[in-house]
Phi, psi and omega in degrees: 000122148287157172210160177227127183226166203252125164213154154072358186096335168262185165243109160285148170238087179266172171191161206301151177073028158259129157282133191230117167251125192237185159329112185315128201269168177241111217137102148299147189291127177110350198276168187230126168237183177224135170284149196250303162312089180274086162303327225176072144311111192230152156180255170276330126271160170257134175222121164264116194284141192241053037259338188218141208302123172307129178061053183213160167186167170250133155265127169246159165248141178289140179257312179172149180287129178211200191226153167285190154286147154306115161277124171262155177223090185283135170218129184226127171253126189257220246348252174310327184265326222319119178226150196222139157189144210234135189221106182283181187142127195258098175269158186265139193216176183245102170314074184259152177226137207291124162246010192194125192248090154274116152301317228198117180100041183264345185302312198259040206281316175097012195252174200244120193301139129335119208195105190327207180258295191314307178310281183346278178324318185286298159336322175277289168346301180283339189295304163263013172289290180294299184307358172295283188347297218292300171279025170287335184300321179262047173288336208233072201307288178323329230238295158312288184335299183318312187308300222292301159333307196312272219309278183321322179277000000 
């Protein structure tokens, strides 16, 4: 059984024991995740998603966080100017290995969905956006103590 699954802006086409390096996931080495974007269910039958298969999902185990190869990005201006400059670059990537094709039943599978660095990050981000109101009282500590001093004399 195969799947085609979406992460990172790509596409994989996997199948269980395939190692995958992919965007860097929100996710530590040992976590068992699950992708949830599904495009292509395949084996004895193909079930295709519209855009994505209901219920279907892949489970991975994080292998490790790692770095690509080095790109170098050379830019040289010649005549009159000539300045030269060389710029590297390393992307961070996730090391993963497919251990499950679910056609069905991934919602209630209980594993934690696969979720970029960004998403991860927003997700925290809106999580203490509502929880502020509640510490905006003590926003202004120096300000309280004054009141407070006020208050007493």
């Amino acid at each position: 059984m195969f799947a085609v699954l979406k992460t990172g802006g790509k596409q994989y086409k996997v199948q269980a024991g395939d190692v995958l390096r992919v965007e860097k996931l929100a996710a530590n080495a040992g976590d068992k995740i699950q992708f949830n974007e599904i495009l292509m269910v395949g084996g004895e039958t193909v079930t295709l998603g519209v855009p994505m298969v209901a219920g279907a999902g892949v489970v991975a185990e994080v292998i490790d966080q790692i770095k690509g190869e080095k790109t170098i990005h050379y830019v040289k201006r010649r005549r009159k100017h000539s300045s030269q400059r060389t710029k590297g670059h390393r992307q961070h990537l996730t090391l993963v290995r497919v251990t499950e094709v679910l056609a069905s039943g991934a919602e209630t599978s209980g594993i934690a969905a696969a979720t970029g660095t960004a998403d991860a990050r927003r997700a925290i981000h809106n999580a203490t956006a509502a929880a502020a109101p509640a510490a905006a009282v003590d926003e202004k500590p120096k300000r309280a103590r004054k009141a407070a001093a006020a208050a007493q004399e």
